[in-house]
Legacy VTK file of the C-alpha trace (Angstrom):
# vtk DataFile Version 3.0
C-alpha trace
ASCII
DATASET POLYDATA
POINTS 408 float
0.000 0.000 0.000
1.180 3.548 -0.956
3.156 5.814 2.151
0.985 8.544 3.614
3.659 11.087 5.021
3.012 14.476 7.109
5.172 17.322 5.079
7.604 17.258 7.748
8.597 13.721 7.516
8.472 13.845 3.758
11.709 15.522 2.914
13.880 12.127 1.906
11.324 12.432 -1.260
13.471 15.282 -2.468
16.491 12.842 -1.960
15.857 10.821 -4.665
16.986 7.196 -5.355
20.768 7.934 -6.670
20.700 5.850 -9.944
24.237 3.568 -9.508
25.758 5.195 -12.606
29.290 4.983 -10.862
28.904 0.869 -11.569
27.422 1.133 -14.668
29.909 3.509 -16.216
32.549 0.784 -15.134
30.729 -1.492 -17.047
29.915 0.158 -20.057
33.508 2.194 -20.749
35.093 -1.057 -22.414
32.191 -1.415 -24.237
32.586 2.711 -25.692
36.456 1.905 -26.005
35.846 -1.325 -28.081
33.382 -0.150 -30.650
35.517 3.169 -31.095
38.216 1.357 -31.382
36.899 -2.149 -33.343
34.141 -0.429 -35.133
31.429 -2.852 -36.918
33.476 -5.778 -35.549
32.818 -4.876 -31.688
29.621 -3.658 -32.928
28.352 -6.983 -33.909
29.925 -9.019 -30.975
27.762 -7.298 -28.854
24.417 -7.000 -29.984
24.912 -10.849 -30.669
25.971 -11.264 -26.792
23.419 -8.572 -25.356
20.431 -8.734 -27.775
20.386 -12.047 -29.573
21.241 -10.043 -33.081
21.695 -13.048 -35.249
22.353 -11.174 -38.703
25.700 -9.940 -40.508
24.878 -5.922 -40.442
22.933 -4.356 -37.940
21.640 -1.518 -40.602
18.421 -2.939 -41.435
15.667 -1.823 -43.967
13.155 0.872 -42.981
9.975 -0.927 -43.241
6.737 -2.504 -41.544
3.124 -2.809 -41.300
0.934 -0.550 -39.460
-3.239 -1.523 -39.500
-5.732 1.159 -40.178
-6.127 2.063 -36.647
-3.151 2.323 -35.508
-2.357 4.759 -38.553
-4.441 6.811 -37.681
-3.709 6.928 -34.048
0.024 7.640 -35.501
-1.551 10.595 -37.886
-3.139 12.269 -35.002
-0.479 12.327 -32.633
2.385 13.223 -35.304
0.521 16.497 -36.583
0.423 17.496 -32.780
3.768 16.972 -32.213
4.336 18.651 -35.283
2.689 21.864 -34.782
4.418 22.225 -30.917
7.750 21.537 -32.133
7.301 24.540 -34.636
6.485 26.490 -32.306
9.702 25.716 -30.048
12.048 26.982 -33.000
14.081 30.056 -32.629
13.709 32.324 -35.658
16.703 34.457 -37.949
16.567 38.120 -37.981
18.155 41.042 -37.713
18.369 44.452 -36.180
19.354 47.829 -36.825
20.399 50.253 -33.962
20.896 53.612 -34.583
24.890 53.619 -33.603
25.874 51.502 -36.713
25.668 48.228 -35.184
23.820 45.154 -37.389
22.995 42.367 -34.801
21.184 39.455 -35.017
21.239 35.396 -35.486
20.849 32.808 -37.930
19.468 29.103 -36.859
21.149 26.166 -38.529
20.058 22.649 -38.430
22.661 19.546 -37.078
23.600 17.501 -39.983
22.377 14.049 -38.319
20.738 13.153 -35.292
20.657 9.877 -33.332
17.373 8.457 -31.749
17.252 5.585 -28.881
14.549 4.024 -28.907
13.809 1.470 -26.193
12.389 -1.837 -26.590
12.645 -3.790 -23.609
9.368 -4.487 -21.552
7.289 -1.989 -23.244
8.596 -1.146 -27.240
7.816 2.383 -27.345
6.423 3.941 -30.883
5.845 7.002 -29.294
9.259 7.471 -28.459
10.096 7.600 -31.910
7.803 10.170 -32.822
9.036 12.045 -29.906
12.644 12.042 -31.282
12.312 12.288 -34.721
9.857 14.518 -35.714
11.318 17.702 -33.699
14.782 17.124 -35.674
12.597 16.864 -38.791
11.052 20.118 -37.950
14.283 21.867 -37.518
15.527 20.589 -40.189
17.727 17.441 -39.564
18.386 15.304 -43.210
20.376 12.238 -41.352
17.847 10.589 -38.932
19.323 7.611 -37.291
17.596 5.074 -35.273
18.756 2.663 -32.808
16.578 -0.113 -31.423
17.664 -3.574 -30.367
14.329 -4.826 -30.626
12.305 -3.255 -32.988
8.160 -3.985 -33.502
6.242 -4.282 -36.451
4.711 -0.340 -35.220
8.105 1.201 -34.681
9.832 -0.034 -38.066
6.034 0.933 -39.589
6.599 4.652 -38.098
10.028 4.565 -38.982
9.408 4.124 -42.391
6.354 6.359 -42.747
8.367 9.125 -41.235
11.027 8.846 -43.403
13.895 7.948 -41.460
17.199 7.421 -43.310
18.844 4.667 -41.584
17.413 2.543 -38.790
20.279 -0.328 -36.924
19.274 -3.025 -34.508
20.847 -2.299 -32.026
20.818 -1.262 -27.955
22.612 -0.851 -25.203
26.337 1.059 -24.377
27.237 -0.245 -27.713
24.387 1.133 -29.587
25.649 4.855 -27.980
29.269 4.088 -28.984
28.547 3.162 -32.075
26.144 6.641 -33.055
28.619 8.758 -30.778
32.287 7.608 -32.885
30.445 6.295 -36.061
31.643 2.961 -38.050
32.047 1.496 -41.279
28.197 0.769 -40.959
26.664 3.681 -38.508
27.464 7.372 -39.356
28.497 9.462 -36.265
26.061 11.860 -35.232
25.733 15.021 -33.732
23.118 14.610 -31.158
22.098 11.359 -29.343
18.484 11.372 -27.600
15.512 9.070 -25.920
15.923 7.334 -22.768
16.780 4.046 -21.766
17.800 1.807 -19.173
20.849 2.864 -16.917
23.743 1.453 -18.837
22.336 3.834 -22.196
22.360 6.550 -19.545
25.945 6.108 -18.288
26.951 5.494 -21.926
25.575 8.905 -22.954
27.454 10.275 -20.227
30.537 9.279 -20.865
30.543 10.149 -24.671
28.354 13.861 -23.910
31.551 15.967 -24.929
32.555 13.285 -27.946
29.084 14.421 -29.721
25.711 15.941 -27.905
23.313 14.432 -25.799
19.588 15.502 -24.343
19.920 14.555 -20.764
20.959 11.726 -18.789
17.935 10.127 -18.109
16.935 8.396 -14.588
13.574 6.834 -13.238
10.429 8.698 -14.650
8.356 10.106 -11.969
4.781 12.499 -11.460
4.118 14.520 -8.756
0.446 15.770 -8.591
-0.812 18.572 -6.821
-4.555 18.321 -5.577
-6.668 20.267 -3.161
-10.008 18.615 -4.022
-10.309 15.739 -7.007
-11.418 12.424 -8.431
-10.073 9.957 -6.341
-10.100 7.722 -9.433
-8.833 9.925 -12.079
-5.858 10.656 -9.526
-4.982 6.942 -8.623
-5.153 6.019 -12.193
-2.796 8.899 -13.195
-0.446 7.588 -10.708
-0.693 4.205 -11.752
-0.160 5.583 -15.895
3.353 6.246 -14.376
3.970 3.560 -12.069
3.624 0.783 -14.604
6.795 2.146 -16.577
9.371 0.976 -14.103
9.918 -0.844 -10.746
11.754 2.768 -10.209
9.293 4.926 -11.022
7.643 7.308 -8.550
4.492 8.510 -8.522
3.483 11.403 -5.631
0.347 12.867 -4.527
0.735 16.440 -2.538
-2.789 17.368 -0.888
-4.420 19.392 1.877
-7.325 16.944 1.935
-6.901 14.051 4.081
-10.413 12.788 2.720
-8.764 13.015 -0.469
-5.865 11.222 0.581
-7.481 8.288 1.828
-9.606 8.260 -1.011
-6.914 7.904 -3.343
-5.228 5.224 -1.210
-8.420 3.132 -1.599
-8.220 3.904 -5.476
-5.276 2.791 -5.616
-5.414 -0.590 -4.107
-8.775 -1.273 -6.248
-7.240 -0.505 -9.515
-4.088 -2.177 -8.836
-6.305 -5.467 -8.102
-7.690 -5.549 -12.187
-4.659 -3.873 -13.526
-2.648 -6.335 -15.899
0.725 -4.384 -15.300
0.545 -4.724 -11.606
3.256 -7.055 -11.200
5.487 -3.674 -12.000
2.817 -1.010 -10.843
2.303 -2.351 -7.377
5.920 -2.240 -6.462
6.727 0.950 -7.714
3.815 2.042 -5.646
4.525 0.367 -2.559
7.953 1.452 -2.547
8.133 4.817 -4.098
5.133 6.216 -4.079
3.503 8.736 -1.034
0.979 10.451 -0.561
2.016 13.885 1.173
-0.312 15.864 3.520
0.991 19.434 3.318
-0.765 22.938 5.293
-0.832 24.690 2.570
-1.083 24.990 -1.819
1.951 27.065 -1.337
3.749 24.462 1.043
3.047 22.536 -1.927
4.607 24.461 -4.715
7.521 24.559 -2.545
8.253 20.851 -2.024
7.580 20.476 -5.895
9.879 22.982 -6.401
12.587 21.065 -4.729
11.794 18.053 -6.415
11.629 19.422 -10.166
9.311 16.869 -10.993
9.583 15.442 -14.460
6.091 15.479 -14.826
3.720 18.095 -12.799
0.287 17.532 -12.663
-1.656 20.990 -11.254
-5.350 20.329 -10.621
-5.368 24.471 -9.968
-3.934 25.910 -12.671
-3.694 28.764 -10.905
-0.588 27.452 -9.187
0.879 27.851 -12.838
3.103 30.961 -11.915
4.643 29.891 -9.021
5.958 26.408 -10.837
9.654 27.192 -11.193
10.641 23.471 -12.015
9.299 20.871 -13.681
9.957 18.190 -17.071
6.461 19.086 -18.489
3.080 20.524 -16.496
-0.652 19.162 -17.195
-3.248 22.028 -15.447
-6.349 20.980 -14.583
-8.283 17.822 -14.397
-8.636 17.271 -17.825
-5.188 17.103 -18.673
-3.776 13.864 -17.931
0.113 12.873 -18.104
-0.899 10.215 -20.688
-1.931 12.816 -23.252
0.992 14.373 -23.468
2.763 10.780 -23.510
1.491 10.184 -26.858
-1.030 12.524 -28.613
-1.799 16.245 -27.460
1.641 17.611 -28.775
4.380 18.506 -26.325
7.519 15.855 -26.013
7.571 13.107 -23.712
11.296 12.623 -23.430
11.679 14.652 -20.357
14.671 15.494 -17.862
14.275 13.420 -14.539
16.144 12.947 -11.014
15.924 16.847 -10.187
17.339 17.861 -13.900
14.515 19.631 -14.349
15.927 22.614 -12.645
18.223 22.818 -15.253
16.562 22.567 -18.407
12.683 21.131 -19.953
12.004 18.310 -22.015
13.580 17.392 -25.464
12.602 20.234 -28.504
13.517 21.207 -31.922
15.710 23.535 -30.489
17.666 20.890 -29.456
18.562 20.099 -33.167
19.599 23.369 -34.313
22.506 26.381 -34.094
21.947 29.932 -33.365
24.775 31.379 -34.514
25.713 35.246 -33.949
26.020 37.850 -36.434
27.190 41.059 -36.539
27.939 43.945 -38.598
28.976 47.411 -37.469
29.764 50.872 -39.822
33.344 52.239 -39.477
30.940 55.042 -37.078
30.035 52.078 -35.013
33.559 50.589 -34.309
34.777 53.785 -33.803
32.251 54.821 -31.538
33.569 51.692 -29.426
37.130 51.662 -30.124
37.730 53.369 -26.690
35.654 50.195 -24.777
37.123 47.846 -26.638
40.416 48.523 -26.318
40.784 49.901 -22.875
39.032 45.632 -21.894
42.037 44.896 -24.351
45.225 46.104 -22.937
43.989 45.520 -18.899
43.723 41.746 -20.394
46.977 42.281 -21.759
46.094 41.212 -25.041
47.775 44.242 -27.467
46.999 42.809 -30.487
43.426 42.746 -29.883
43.391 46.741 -29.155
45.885 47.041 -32.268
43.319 45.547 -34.613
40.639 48.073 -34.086
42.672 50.891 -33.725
44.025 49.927 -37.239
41.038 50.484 -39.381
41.240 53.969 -37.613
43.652 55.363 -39.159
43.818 53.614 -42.631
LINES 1 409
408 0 1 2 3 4 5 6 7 8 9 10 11 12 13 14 15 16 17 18 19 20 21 22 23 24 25 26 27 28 29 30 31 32 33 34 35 36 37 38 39 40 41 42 43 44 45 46 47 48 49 50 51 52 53 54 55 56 57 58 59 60 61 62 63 64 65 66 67 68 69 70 71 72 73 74 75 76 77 78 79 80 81 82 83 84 85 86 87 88 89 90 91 92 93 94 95 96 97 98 99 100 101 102 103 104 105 106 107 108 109 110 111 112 113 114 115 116 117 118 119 120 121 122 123 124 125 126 127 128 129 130 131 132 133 134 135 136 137 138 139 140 141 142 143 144 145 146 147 148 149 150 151 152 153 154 155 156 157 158 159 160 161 162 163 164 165 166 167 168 169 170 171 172 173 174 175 176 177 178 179 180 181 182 183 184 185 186 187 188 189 190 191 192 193 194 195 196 197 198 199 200 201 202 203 204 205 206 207 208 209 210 211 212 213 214 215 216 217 218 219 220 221 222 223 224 225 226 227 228 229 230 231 232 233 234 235 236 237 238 239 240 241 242 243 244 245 246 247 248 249 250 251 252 253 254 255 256 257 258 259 260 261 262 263 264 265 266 267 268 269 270 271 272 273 274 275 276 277 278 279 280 281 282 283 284 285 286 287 288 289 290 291 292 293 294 295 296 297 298 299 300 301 302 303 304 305 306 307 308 309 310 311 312 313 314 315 316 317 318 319 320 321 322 323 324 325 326 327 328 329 330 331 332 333 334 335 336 337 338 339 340 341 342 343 344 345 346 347 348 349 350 351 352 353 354 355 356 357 358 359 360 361 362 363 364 365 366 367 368 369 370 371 372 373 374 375 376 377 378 379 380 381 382 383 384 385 386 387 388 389 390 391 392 393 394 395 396 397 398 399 400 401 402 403 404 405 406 407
């Protein structure tokens, strides 16, 4: 049965599980050293010893069946995701100030991108929308999928998105082989999508060799409820306890009534739900329900906890949310939505990152790059700036090269 914790004896929550990366990244660095090293040969050795790859190449053809239904789930949930990552773009320009000075930027697309796509307990489609159609949008042409196990749907999507190359393939190897690129897998700029914790210590240990999104850790939901459906908030709970024996799901509420309501809720939909066998533990060991004074005591604590996903029954709690992944206001907006259909990305920063950065967006797959122009007023205008900064760093020639076009 879930916790039920008094705010004051709640604070371990903010202390999150630390996620043994220190092991893993013992485990995996061979595995980054071989493939960089080995290439294809490596390569192969290890998705035959890790995911039963029985063929000569792991680059495998970009095709599958998808049934009407599903298709059209697909078609919904892509033009969504679409339309938000559009909107997540910076834009080019360029302005004009009345000292001479031309500023602006320019956006430029990565050349390739890398998407992991898990397929363990649950394959995950969606995933692959959620990586591949933001570098689409800004305007990626390589699109490179790793997935050691694909499904009939994800090869389906993969080819009706147009994908350009698509390996079997998982695991620290599968991140080596993207990050340094062999005969068979180009190296990309940008690896993203979770997986389990030896993809996240792989990524890393190579973030520096090309980019990354975020190091990925258990997901987790925190909702924030005064009043409620009892039912509507256990099953949103349960939506994210199913993923993972890890995963967390937390409840912060006023209402005692409510509390116990949902506690009830929970036990009764655990009892018909077919993923229990991973629901009921995540529940029972990482779940709580949190009695806290106040809405405000509430923001607070979520604050601290930069929730990957924040659910706010009172959206008018909106502007005091300083961190969080992703946030669902109101009742009608449940965490599953945005896990597959109403637009924003799923592939969201976890374990506190959230204080650092949101979720995974086409701005992830493109350059803004500076530009500027000045008139020989402008310069001169800030020759005396510039070149006083100059010589206190010591650096003449700097100074020199301004005062220059001066006098020429």
């Amino acid at each position: 049965m879930i916790r039920t914790l008094e705010h004051k004896d709640a604070r371990s929550l903010v202390t999150r599980k630390t996620q043994k990366l220190d092991e893993a990244e013992r485990i995996v660095a061979p595995i980054l050293h071989d493939v960089r090293t080995r290439g294809d040969e490596a390569l192969l050795e290890y998705a035959r010893k890790f995911d039963r790859f029985e063929g000569t190449s792991v680059r495998i053809p970009v095709a599958g069946n998808l049934s009407k239904q599903f298709m059209n789930a697909v078609e919904v949930a892509a033009t969504n995701i679409r339309e938000y990552a559009r909107l997540q773009l910076p834009v080019e320009k360029m302005v004009e100030y009345p000292d001479g000075r031309r500023l602006g930027q320019i956006v430029r697309p990565l050349d390739s991108m890398g998407a992991y796509t898990p397929a363990g307990r649950y394959p995950l489609p969606s995933t692959l929308l959620m990586n591949v159609i933001p570098a689409q949008e800004a305007g990626v042409k390589t699109t490179c999928v790793a997935c050691p196990h694909p499904s009939p749907e994800i090869l389906g999507i993969a080819e009706w998105l147009g994908v350009t190359h698509f390996f079997q393939m998982g695991g620290a190897q599968a991140i080596a082989a993207l990050a340094y690129g062999t005969a068979t897998v180009p190296r990309v700029d940008r690896i993203v999508g979770p997986g389990n914790i030896y993809v996240a210590a792989a990524k890393k240990l190579i973030a520096g060799e090309t980019g990354i999104d975020f190091v990925a850790g258990p997901t987790e939901i925190v909702i924030i409820a005064a009043e409620g459906n009892p039912r509507w908030i256990a099953a949103d709970m349960l939506a994210q306890a199913e993923h993972d024996l890890d995963a967390s799901a937390i409840l912060l509420t006023t209402s005692r009534s409510l509390a116990e309501a949902v506690s009830a809720e929970l036990e009764k939909q655990l009892a018909v739900l077919p993923t229990s066998n991973v629901a009921r533990p995540s529940i029972d060991n990482n779940g709580a329900i949190v009695i806290v004074e106040s809405m405000d005591q509430a923001v607070e604590f979520s604050n601290d906890l930069a929730p990957e996903h924040l659910a706010l029954h009172d959206a008018s709690l909106l502007g005091s949310i300083q961190n969080a992944g992703s946030v669902f206001l109101g009742p009608s907006s449940p965490e599953a939505a945005g896990d597959y259909a109403s637009g924003p990305n799923h592939v969201l920063p976890t374990s506190g990152q959230a204080r650092l950065r949101g979720g995974l967006s086409a701005a992830d797959f493109v350059k803004v790059v500076s530009v500027q122009e000045m008139t020989r007023e402008a310069l001169a205008n800030l020759t005396p700036a510039i070149t006083t900064l100059a010589r206190a760093e010591g650096l003449e020639a700097h100074a020199r090269s301004v005062e220059a076009r001066q006098h020429d």
